[in-house]
Every structure is written in structure tokens, then in C-alpha cells.
PQR file with spaces between the fields and no chain letter, atoms N, CA, C, O and H, PARSE charges and radii, in Angstrom:
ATOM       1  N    UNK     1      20.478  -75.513   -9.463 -0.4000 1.5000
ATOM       2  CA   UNK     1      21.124  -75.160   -8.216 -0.0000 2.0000
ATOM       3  C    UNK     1      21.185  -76.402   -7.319  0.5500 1.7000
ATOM       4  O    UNK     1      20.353  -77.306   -7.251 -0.5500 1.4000
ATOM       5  N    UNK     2      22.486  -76.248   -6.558 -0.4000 1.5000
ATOM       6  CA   UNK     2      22.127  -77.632   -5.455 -0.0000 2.0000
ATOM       7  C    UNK     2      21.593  -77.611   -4.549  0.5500 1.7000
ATOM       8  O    UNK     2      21.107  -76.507   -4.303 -0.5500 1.4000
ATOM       9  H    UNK     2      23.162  -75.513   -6.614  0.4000 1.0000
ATOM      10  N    UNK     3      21.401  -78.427   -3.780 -0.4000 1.5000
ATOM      11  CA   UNK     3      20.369  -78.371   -2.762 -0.0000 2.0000
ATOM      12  C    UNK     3      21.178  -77.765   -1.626  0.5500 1.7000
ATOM      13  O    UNK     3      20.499  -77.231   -0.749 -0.5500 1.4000
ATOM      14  H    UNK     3      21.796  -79.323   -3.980  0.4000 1.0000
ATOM      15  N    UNK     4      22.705  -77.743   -1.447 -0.4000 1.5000
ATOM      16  CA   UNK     4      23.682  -77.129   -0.583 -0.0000 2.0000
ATOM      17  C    UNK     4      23.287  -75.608   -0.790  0.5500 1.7000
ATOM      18  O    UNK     4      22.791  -75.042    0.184 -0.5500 1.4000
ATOM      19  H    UNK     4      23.256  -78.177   -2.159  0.4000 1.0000
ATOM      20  N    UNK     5      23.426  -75.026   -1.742 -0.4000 1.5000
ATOM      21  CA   UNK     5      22.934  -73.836   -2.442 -0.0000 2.0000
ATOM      22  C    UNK     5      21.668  -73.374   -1.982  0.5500 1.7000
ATOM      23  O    UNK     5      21.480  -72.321   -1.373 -0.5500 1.4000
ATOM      24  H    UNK     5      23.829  -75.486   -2.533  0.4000 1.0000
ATOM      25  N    UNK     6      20.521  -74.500   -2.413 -0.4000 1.5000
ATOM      26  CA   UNK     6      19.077  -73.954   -1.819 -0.0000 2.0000
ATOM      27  C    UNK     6      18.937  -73.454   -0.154  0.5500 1.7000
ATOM      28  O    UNK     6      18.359  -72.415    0.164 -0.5500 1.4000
ATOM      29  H    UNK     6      20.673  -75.355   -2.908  0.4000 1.0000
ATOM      30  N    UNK     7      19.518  -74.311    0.739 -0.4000 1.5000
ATOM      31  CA   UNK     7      19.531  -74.423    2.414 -0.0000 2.0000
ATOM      32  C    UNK     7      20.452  -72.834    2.655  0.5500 1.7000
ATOM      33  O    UNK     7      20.229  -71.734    3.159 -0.5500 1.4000
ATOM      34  H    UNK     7      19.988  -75.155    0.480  0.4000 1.0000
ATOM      35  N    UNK     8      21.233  -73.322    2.164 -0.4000 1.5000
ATOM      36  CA   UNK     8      22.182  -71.918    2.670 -0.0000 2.0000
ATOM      37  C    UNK     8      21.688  -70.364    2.197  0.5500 1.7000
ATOM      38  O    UNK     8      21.820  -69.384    2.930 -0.5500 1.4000
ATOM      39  H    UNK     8      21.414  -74.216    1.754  0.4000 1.0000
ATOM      40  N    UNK     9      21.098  -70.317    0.840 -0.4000 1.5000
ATOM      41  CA   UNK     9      20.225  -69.414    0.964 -0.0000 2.0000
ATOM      42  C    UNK     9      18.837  -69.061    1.397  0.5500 1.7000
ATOM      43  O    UNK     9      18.309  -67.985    1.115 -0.5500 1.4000
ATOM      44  H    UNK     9      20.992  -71.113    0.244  0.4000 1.0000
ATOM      45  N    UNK    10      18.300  -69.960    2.056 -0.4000 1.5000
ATOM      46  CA   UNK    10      16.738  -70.248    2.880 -0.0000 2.0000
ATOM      47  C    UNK    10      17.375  -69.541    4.097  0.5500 1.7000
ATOM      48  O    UNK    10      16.937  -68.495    4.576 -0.5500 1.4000
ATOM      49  H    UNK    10      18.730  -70.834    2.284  0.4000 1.0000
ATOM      50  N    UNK    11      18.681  -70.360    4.643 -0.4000 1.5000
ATOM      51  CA   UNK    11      19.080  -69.681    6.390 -0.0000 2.0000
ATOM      52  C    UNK    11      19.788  -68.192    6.265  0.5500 1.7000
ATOM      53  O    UNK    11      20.107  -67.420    7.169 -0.5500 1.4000
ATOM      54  H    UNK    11      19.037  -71.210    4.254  0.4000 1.0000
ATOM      55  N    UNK    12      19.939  -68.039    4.658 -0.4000 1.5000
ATOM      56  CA   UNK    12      20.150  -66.255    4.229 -0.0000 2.0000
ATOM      57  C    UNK    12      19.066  -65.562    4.985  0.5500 1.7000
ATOM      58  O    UNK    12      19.156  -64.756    5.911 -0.5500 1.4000
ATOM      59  H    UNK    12      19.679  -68.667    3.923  0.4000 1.0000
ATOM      60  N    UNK    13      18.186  -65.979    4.477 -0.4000 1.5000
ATOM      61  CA   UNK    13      16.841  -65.079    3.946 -0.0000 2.0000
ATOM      62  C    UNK    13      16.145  -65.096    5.534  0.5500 1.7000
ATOM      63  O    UNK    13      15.649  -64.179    6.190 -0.5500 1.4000
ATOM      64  H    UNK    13      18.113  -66.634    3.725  0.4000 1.0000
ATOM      65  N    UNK    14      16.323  -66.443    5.819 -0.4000 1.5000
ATOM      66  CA   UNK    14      15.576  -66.215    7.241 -0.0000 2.0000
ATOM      67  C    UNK    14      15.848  -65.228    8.010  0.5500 1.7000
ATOM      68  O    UNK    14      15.093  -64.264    8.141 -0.5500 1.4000
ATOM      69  H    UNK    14      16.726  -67.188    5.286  0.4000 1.0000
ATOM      70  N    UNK    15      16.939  -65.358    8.593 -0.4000 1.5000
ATOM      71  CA   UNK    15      17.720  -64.234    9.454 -0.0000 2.0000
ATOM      72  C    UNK    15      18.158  -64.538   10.436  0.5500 1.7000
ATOM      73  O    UNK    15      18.775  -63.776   11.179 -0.5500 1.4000
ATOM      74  H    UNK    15      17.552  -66.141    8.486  0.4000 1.0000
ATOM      75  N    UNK    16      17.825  -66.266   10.743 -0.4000 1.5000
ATOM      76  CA   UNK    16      18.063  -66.681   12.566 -0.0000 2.0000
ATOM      77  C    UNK    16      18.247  -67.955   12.147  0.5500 1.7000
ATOM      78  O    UNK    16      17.827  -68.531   11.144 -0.5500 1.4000
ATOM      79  H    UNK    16      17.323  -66.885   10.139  0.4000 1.0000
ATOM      80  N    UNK    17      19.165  -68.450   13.356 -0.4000 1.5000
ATOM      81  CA   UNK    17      19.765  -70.196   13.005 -0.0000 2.0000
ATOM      82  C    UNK    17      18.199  -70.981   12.829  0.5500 1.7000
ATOM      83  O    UNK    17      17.109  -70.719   13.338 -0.5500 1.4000
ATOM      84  H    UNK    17      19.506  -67.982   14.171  0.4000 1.0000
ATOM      85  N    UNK    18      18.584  -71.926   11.983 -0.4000 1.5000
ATOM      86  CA   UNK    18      17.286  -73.066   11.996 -0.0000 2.0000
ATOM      87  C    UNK    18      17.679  -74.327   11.855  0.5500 1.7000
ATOM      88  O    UNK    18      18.816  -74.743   11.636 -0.5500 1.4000
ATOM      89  H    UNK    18      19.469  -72.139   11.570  0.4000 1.0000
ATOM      90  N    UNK    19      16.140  -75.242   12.067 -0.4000 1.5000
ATOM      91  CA   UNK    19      16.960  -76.826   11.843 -0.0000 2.0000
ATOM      92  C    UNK    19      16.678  -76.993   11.245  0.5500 1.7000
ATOM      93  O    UNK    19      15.906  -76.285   10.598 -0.5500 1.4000
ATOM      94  H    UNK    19      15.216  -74.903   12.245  0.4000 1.0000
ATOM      95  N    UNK    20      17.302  -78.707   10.798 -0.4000 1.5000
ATOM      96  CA   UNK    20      17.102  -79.077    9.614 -0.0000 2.0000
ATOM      97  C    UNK    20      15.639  -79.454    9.347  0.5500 1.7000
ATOM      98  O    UNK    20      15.316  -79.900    8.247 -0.5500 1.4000
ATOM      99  H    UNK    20      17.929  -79.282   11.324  0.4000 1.0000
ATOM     100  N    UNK    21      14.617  -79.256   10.482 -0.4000 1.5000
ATOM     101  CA   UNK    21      13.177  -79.015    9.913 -0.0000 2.0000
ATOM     102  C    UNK    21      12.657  -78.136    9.495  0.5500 1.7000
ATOM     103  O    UNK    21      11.911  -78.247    8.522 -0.5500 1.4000
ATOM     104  H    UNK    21      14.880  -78.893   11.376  0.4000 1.0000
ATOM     105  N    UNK    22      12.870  -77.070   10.057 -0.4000 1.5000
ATOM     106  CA   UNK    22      12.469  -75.778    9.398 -0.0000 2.0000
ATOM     107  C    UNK    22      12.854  -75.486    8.234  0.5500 1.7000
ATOM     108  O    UNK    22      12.088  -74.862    7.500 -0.5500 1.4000
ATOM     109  H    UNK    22      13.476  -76.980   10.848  0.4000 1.0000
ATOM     110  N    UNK    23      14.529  -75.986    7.656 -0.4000 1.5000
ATOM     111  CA   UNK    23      14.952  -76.039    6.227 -0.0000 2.0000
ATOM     112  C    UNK    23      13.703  -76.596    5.373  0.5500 1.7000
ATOM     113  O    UNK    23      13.021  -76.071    4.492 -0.5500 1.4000
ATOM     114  H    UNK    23      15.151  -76.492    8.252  0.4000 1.0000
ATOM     115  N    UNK    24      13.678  -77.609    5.857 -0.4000 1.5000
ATOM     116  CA   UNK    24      12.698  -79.165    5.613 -0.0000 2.0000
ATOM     117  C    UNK    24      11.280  -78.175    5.219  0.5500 1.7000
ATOM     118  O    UNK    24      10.668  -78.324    4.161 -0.5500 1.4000
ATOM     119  H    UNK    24      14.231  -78.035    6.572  0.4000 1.0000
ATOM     120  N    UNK    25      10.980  -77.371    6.051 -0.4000 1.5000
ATOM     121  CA   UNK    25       9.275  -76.905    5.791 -0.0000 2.0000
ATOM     122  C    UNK    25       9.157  -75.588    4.681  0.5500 1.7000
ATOM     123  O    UNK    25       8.258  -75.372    3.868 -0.5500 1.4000
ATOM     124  H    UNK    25      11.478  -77.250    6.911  0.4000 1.0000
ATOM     125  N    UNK    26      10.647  -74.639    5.011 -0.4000 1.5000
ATOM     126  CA   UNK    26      11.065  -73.592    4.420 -0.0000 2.0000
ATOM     127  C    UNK    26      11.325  -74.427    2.424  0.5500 1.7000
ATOM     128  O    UNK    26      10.825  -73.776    1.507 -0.5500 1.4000
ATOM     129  H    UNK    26      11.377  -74.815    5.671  0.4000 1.0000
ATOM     130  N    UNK    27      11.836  -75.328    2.184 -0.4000 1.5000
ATOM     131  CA   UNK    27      11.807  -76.139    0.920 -0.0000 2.0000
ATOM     132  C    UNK    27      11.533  -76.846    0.573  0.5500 1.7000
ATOM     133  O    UNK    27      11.583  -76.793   -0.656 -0.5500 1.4000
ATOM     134  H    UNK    27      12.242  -75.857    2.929  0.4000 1.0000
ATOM     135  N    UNK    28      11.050  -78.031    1.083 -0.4000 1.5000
ATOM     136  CA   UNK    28       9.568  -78.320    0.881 -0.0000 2.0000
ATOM     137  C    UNK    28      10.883  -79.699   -0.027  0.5500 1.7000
ATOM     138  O    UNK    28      10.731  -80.035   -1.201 -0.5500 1.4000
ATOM     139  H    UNK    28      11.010  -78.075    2.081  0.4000 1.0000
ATOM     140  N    UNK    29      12.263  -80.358    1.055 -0.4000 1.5000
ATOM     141  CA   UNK    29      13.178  -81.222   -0.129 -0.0000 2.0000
ATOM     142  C    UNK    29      13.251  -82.031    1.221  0.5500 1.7000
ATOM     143  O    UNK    29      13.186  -81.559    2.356 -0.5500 1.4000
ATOM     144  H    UNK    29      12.387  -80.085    2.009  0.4000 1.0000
ATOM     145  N    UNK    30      13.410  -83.448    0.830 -0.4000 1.5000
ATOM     146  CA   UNK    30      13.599  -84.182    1.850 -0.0000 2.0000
ATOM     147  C    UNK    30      14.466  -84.204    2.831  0.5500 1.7000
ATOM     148  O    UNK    30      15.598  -83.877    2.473 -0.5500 1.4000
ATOM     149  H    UNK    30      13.463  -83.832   -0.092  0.4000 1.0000
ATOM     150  N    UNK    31      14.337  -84.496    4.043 -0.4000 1.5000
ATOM     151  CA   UNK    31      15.322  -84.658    5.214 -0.0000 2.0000
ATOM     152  C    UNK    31      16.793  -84.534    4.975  0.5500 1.7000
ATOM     153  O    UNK    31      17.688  -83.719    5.202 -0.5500 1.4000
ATOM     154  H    UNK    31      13.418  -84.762    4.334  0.4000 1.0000
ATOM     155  N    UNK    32      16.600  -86.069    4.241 -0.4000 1.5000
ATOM     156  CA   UNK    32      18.000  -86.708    4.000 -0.0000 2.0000
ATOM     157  C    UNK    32      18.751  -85.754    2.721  0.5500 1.7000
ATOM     158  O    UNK    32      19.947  -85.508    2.874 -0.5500 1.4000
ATOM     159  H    UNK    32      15.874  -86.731    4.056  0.4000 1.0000
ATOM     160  N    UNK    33      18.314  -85.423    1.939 -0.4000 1.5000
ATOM     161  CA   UNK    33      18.913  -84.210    1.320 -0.0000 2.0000
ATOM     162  C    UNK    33      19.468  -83.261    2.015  0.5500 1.7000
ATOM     163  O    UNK    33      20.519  -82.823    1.548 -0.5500 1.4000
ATOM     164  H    UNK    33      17.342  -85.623    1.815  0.4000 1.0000
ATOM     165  N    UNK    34      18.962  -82.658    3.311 -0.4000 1.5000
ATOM     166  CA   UNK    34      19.298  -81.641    3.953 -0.0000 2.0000
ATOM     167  C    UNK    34      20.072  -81.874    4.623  0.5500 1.7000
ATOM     168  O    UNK    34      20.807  -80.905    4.812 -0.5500 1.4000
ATOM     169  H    UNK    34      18.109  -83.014    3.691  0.4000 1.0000
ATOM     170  N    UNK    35      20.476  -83.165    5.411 -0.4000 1.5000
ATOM     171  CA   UNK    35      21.595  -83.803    6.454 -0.0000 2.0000
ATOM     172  C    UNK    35      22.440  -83.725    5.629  0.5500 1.7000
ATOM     173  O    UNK    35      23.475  -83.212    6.053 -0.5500 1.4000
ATOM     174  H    UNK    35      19.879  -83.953    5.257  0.4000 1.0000
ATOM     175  N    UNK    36      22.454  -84.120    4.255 -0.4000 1.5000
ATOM     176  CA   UNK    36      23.408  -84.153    3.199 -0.0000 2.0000
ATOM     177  C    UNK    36      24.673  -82.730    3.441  0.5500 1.7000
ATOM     178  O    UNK    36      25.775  -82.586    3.970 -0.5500 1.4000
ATOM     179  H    UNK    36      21.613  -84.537    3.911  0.4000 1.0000
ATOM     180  N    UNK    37      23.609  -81.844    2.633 -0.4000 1.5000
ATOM     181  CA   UNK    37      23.574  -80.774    2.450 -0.0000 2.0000
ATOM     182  C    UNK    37      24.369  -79.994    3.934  0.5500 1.7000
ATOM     183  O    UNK    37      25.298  -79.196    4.054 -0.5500 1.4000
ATOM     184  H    UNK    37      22.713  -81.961    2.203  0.4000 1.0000
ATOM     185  N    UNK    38      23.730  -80.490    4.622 -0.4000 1.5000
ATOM     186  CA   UNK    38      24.433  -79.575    6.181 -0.0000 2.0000
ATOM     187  C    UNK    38      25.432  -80.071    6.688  0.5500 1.7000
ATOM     188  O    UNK    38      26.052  -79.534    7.606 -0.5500 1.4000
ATOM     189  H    UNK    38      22.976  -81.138    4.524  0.4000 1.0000
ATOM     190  N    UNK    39      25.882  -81.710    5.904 -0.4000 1.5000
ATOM     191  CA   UNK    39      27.565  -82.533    6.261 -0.0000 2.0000
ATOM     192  C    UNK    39      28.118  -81.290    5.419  0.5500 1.7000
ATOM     193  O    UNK    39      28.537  -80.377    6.130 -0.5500 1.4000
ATOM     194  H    UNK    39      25.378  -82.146    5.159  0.4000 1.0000
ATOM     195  N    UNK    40      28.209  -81.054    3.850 -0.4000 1.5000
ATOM     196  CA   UNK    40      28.837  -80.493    3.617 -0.0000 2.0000
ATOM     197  C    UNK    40      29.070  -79.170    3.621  0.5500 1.7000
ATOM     198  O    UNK    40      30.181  -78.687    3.406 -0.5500 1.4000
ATOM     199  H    UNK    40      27.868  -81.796    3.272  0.4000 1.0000
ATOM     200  N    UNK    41      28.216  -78.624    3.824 -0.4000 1.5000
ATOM     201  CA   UNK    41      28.369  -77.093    4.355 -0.0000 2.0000
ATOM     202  C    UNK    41      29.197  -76.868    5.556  0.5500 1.7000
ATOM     203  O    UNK    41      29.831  -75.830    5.743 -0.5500 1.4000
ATOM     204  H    UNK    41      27.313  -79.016    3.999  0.4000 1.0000
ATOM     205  N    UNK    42      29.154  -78.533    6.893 -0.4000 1.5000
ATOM     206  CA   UNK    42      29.738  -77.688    7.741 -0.0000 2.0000
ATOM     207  C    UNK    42      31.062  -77.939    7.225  0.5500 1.7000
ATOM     208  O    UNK    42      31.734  -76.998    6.805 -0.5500 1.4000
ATOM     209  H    UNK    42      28.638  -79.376    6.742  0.4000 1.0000
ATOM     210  N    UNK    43      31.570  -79.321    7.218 -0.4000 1.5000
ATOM     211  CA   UNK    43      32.790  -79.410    5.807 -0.0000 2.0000
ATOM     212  C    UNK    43      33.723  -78.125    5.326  0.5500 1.7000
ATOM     213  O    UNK    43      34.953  -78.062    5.320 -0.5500 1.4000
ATOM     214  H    UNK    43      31.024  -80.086    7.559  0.4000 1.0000
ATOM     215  N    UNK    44      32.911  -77.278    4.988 -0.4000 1.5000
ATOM     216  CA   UNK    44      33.226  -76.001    4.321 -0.0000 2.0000
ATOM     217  C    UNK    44      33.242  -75.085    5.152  0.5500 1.7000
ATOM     218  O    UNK    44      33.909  -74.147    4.716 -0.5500 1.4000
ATOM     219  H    UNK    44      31.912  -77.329    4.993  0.4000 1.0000
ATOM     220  N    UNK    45      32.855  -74.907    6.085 -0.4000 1.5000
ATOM     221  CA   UNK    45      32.876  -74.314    7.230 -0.0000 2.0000
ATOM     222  C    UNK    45      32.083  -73.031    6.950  0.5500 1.7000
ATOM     223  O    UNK    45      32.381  -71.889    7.299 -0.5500 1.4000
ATOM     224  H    UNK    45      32.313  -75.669    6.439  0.4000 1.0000
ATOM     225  N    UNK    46      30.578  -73.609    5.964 -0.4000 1.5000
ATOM     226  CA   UNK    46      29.974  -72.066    5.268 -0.0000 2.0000
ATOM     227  C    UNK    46      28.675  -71.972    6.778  0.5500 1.7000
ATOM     228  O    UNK    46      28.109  -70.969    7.211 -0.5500 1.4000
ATOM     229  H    UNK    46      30.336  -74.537    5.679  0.4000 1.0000
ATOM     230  N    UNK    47      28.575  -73.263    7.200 -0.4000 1.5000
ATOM     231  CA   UNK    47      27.647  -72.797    8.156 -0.0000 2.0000
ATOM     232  C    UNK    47      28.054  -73.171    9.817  0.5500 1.7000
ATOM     233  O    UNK    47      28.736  -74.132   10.171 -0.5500 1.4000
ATOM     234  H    UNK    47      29.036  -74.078    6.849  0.4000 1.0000
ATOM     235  N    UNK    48      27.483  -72.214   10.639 -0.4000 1.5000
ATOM     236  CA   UNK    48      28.195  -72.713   12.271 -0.0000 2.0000
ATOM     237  C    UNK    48      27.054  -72.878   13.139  0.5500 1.7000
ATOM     238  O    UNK    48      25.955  -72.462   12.772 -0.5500 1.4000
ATOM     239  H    UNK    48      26.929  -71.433   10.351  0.4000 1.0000
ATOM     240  N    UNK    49      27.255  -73.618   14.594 -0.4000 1.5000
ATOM     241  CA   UNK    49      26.071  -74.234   15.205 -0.0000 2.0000
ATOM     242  C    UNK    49      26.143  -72.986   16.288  0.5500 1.7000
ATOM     243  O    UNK    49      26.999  -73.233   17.137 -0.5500 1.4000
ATOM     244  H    UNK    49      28.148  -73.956   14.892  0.4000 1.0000
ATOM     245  N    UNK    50      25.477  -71.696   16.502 -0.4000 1.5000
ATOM     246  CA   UNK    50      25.590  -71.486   17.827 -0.0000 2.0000
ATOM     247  C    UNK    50      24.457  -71.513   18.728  0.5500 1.7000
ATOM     248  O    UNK    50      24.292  -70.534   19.455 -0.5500 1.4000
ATOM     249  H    UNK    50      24.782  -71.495   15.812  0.4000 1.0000
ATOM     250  N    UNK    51      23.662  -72.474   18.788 -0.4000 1.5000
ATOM     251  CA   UNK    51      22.745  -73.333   19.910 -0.0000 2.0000
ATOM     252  C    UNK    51      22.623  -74.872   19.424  0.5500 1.7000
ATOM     253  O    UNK    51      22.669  -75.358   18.294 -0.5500 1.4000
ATOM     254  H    UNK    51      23.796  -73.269   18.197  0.4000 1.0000
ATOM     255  N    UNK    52      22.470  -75.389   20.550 -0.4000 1.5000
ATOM     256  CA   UNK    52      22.281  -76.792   19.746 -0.0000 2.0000
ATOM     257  C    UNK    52      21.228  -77.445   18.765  0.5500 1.7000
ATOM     258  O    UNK    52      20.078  -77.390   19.202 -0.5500 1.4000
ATOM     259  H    UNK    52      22.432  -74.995   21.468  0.4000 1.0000
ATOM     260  N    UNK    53      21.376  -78.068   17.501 -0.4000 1.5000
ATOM     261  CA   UNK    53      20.319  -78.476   16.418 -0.0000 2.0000
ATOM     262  C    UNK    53      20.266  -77.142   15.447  0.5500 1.7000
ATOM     263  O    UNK    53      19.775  -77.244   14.323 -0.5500 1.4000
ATOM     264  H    UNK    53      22.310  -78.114   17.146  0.4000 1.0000
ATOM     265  N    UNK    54      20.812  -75.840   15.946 -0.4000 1.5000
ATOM     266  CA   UNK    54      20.059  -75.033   14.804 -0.0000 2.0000
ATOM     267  C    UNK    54      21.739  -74.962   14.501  0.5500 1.7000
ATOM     268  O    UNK    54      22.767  -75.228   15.124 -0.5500 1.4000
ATOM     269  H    UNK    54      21.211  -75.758   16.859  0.4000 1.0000
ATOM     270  N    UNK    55      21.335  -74.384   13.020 -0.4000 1.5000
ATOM     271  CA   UNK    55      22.661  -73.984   12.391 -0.0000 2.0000
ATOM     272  C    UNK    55      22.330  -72.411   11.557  0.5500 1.7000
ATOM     273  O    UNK    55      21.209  -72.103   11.152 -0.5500 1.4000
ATOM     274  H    UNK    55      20.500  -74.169   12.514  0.4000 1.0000
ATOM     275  N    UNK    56      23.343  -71.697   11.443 -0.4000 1.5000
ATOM     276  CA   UNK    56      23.116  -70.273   10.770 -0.0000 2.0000
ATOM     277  C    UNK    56      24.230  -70.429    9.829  0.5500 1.7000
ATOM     278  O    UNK    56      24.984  -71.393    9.955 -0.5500 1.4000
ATOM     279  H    UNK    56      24.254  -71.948   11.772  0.4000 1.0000
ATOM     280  N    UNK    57      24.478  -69.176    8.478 -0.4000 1.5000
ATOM     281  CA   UNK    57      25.480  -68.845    8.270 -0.0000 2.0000
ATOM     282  C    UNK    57      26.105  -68.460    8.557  0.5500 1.7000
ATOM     283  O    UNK    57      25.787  -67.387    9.070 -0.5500 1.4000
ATOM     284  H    UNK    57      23.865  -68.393    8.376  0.4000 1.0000
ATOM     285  N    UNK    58      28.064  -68.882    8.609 -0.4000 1.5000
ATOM     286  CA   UNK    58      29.485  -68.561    8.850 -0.0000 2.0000
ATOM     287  C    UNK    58      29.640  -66.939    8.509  0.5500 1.7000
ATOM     288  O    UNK    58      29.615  -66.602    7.326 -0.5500 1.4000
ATOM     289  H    UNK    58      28.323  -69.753    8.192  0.4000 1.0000
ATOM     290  N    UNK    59      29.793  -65.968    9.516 -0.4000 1.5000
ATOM     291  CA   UNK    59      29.943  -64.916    9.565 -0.0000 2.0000
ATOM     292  C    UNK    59      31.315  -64.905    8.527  0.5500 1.7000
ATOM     293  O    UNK    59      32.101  -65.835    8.704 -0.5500 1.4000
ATOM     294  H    UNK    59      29.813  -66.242   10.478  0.4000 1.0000
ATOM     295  N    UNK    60      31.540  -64.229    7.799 -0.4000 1.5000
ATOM     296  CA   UNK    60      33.255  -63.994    6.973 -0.0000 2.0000
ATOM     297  C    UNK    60      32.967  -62.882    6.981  0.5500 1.7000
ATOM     298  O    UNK    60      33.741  -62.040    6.525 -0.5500 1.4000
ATOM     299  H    UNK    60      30.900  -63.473    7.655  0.4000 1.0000
């Protein structure tokens, strides 16, 4: 699985926007993987910011 894959189902499961530290503590994968990971998700428009620093999943 990718690590885009891993984050987006961690902020599934959570239930509430998080940052990319809490990703970070929730998977236990480096930072810079996760900045990665959260360029392209927003890219895709699978995840949206509604407070600042945290991000949730794109309601569809």
C-alpha cells in the first residue's frame, strides 16, 4: 500500500481533521513521507483543510 493510501485511511478512521503530526504519531512513517503524501492528496482533491494545519477527508 502507499503511504498516500496509509494517511488517508488513518484520517478515515480517526474521525476529525489532523496534522501532519498526528499522521506522523498515528503511523509511526516519516514527516517527509507525509508532506509527500498530503501534496498529493490535496492534488487530487481527496483531502480538504477546514482549520488551519489540520487536514480531513474530501466529503464526495
Amino acid at each position: 500500500m502507499a503511504v498516500k493510501d496509509d494517511v488517508l485511511k488513518a484520517m478515515n478512521e480517526n474521525g476529525k481533521p489532523m496534522s501532519a503530526g498526528e499522521v506522523e504519531k498515528a503511523l509511526g512513517i516519516d514527516r517527509k513521507e507525509i508532506d509527500k503524501a498530503f501534496k498529493e492528496l490535496k492534488a487530487e482533491g481527496a483531502i480538504v483543510s477546514p482549520v488551519r494545519c489540520k487536514w480531513e477527508p474530501a466529503k464526495k
